[in-house]
C-alpha positions as a printed NumPy array, in Angstrom:
array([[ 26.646,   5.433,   3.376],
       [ 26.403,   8.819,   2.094],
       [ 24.779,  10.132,  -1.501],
       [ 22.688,   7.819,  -3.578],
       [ 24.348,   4.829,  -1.778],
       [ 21.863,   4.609,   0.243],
       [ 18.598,   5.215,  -2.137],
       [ 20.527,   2.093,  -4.526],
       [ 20.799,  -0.377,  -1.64 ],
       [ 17.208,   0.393,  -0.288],
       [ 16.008,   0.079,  -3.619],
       [ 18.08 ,  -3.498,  -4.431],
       [ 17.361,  -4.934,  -1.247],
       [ 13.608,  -4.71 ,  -1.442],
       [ 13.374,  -6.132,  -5.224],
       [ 15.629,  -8.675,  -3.8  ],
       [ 13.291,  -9.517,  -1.173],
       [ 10.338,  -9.073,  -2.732],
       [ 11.169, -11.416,  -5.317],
       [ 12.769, -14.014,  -2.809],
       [  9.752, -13.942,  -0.858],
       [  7.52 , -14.148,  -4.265],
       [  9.423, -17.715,  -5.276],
       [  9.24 , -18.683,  -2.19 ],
       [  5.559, -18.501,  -1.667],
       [  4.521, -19.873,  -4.974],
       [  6.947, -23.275,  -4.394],
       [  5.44 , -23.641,  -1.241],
       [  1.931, -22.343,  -1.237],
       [  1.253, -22.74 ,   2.691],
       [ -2.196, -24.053,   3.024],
       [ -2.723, -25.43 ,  -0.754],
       [ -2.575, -23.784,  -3.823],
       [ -6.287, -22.963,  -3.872],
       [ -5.577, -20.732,  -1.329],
       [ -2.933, -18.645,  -3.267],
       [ -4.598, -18.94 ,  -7.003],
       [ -7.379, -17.695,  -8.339],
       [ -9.123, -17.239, -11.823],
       [ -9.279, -13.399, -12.842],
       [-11.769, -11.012, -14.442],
       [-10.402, -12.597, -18.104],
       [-10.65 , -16.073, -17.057],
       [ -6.783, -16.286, -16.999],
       [ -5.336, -17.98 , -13.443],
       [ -3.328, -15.724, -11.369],
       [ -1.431, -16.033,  -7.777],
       [ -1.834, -14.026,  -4.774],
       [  1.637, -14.795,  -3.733],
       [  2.957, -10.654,  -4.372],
       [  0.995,  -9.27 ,  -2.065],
       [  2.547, -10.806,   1.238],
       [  5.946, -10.381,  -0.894],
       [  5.91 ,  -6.602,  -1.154],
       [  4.148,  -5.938,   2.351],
       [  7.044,  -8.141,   3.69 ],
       [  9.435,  -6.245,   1.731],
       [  7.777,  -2.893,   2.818],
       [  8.207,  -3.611,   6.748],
       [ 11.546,  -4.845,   6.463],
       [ 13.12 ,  -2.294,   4.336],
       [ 11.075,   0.174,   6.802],
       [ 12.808,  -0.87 ,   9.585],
       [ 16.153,  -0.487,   8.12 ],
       [ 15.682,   3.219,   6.794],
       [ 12.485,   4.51 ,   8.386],
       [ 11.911,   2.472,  11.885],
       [  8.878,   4.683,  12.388],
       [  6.488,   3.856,   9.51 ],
       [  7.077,   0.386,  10.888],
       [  3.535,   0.255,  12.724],
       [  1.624,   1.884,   9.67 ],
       [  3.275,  -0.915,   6.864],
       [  2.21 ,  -4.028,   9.121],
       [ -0.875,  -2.536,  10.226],
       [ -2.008,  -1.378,   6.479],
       [ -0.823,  -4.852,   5.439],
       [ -2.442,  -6.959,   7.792],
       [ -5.632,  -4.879,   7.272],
       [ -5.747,  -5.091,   3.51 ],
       [ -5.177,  -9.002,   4.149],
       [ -8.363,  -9.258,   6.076],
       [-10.171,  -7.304,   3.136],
       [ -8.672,  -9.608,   0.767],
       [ -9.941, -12.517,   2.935],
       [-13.052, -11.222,   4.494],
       [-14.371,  -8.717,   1.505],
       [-13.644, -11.018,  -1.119],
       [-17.471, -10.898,  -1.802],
       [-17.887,  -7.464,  -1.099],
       [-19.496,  -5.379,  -4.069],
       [-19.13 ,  -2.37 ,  -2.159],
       [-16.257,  -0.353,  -2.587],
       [-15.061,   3.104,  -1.465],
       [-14.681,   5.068,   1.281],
       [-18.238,   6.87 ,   1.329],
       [-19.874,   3.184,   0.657],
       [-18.003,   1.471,   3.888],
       [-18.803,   4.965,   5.752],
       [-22.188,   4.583,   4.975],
       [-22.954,   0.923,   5.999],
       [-21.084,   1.891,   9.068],
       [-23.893,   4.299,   9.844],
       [-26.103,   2.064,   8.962],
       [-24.695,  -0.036,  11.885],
       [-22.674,  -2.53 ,   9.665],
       [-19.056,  -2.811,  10.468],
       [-17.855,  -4.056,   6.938],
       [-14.091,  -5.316,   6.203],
       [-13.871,  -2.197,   4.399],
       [-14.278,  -0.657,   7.651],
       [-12.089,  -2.414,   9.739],
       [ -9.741,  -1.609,   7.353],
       [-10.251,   2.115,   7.021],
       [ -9.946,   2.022,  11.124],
       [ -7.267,   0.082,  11.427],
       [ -5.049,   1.797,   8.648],
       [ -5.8  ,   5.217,   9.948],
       [ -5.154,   4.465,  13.517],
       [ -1.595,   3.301,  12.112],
       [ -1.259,   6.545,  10.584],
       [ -1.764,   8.289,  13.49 ],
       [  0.732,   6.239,  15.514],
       [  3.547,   6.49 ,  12.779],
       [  2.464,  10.591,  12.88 ],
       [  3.411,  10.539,  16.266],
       [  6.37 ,   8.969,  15.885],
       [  7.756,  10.847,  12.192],
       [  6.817,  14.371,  13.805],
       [  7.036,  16.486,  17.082],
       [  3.88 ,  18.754,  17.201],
       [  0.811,  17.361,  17.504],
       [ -0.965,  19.406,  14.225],
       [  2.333,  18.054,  12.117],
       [  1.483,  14.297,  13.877],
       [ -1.965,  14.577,  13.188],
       [ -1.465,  15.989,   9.287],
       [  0.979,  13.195,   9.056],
       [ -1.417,  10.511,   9.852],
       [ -3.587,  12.402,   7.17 ],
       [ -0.875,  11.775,   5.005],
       [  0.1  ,   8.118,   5.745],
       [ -3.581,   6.346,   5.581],
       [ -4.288,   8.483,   2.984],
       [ -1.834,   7.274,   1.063],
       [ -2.395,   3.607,   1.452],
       [ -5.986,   4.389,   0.622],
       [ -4.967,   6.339,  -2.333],
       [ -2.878,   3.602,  -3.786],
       [ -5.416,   0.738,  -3.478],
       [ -7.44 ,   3.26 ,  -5.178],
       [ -6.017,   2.871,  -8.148],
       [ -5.646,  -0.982,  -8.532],
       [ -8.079,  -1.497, -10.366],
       [ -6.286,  -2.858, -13.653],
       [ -3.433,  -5.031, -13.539],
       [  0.236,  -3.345, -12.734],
       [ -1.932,   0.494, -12.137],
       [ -0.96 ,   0.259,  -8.2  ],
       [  2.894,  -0.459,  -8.739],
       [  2.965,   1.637, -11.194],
       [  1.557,   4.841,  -9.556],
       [  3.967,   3.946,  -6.407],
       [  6.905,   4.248,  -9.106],
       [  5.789,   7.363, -10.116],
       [  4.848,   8.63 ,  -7.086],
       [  7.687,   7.492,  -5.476],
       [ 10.309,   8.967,  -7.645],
       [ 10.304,  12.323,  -6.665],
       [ 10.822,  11.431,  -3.162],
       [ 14.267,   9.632,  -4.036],
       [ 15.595,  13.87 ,  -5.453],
       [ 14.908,  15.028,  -1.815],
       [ 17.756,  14.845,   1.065],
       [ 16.679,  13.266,   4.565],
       [ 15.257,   9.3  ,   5.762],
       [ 12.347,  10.445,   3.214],
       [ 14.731,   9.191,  -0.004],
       [ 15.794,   5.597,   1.056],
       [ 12.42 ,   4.957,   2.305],
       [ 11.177,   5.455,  -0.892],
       [ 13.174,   3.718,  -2.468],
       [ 12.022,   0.814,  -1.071],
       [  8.542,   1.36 ,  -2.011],
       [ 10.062,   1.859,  -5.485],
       [ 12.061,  -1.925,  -5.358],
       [  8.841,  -3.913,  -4.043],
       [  6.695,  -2.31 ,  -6.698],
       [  9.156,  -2.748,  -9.592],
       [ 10.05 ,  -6.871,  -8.385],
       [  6.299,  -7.321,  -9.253],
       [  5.587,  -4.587, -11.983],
       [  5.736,  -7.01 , -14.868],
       [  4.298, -10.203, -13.221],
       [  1.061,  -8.007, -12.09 ],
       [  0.632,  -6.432, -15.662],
       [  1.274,  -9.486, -17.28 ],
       [ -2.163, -10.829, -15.062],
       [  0.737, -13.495, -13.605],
       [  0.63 , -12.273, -10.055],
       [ -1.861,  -9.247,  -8.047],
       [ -0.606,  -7.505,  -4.641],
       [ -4.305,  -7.168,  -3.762],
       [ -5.674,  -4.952,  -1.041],
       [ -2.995,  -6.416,   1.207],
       [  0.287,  -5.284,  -1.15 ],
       [ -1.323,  -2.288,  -2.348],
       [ -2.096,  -0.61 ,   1.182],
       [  1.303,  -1.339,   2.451],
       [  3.182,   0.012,   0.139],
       [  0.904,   2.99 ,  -0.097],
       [  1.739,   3.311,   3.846],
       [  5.025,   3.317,   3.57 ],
       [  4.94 ,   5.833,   0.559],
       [  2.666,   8.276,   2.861],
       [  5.619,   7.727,   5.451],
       [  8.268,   8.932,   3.267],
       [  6.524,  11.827,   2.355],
       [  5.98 ,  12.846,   6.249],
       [  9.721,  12.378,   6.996],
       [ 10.909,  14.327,   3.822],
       [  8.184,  17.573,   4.572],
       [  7.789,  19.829,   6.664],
       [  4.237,  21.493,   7.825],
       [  3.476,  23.374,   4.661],
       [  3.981,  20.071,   2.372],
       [  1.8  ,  18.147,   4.914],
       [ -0.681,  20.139,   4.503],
       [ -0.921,  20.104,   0.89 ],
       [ -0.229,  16.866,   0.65 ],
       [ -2.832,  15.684,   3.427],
       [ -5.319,  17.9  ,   1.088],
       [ -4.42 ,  15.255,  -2.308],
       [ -4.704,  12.528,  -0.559],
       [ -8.298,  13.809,   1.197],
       [ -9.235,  14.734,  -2.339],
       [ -8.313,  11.661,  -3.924],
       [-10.229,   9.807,  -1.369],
       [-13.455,  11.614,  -1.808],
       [-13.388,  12.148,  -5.868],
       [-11.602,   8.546,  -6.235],
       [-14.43 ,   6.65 ,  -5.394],
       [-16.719,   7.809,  -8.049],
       [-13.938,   6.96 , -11.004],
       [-12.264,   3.728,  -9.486],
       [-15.224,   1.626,  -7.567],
       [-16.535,  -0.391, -10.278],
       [-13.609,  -0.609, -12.393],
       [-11.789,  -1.859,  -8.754],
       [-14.709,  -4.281,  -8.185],
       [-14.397,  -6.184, -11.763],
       [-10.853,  -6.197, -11.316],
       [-10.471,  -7.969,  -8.029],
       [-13.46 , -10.122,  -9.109],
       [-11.74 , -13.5  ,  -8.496],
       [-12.982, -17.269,  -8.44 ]])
């Protein structure tokens, strides 16, 4: 495959499976539907089934295009999962309020996250880039990114929309960097108009996965000078994010 081909496949294949994996989820509901559906902020019922769908989506399109991010999707996945699970009555959110109870001697599911996610960054790093400064900026980049994303989920469709956007320019550039995006781009879009019409959420769990794999197409389509700056948007998004999105993110994921 040569051209777009490639970028249009990615991109079908993961709205395919995303939205496969979606129908499948909601007919079955492993474990009862109490488990997958929960009452939002608005009082309106909404399923947790797009979450698993896109992280799903994520790995496997990652391991067709972009083997390497592999680690980083599952890892951010899985780890956003046990947030969803474990943090579910967790007021605290952002980075400086999980760092803080951590010092305080608390190891909060915010924190296992944060751990987990960035040791997958480093390991995908490792694997995307040769010299350890370009593996370490690239793990920057990758946890950064899933952080960044889940950052901004704080009303419905925000997260799958900013990995659209985010995403797009990616697809312009030559190298593994395009297709991989692309997928990013399919998951998101299969559950764009489910998640803003409060049908469906991808939760911690959908959000930090696709953020992963976003941060992973942006380390395999740069070189040292674009890690850098992009390692420095994702730092700064971190630290100035919290103060905007924390309470917003909070009454949004407020579930019953």
């Amino acid at each position: 495959m040569t051209g777009r081909t490639p970028r249009i496949t990615s991109f079908v294949r993961a709205a395919a499976l995303t939205g496969a994996a979606v129908a499948v989820l909601r007919a079955t509901a492993p474990g009862g539907r109490a488990r997958w559906e929960r009452t939002n902020h608005a009082g309106r019922p909404v399923g947790l089934y797009a979450g698993p769908a896109v992280a799903l989506a994520a790995a496997v399109g990652a391991g067709r295009v972009l083997p390497g991010a592999v680690p980083a999707v599952v890892a951010a996945g899985v780890c956003g999962a046990y947030d969803d699970v474990a943090g579910a009555g967790d007021g605290r959110r952002g980075l400086r309020a999980h760092l803080a109870a951590l010092r305080d001697g608390e190891v909060t599911s915010g924190a296992v996250k944060l751990i987990g996610v960035c040791a997958a960054g480093l390991l995908t790093g490792g694997a995307l880039k040769e010299r350890p400064v370009d593996k370490v900026l690239a793990g920057v980049v990758v946890a950064g990114a899933a952080h960044a994303v889940n950052l901004v989920d704080v009303r419905p469709g925000r997260a799958a929309a900013a990995v659209l956007a985010l995403a797009a320019p990616g697809l312009l550039r030559e190298g593994p960097g395009a297709p991989a995006a692309a997928v990013a781009m399919g998951a998101a879009a299969a559950v764009l108009p489910g998640d803003l019409r409060e049908r469906v959420m991808i939760g911690d769990m959908g959000a930090h996965a696709l953020g992963a794999l976003l941060g992973a197409a942006v380390v395999a389509g740069n070189g040292r000078a674009g890690l850098v700056a992009h390692a420095a948007a994702v730092v700064a998004a971190a630290v100035h994010g919290d103060k905007v999105g924390g309470s917003a993110h909070a009454r949004y994921h407020s579930c019953e």
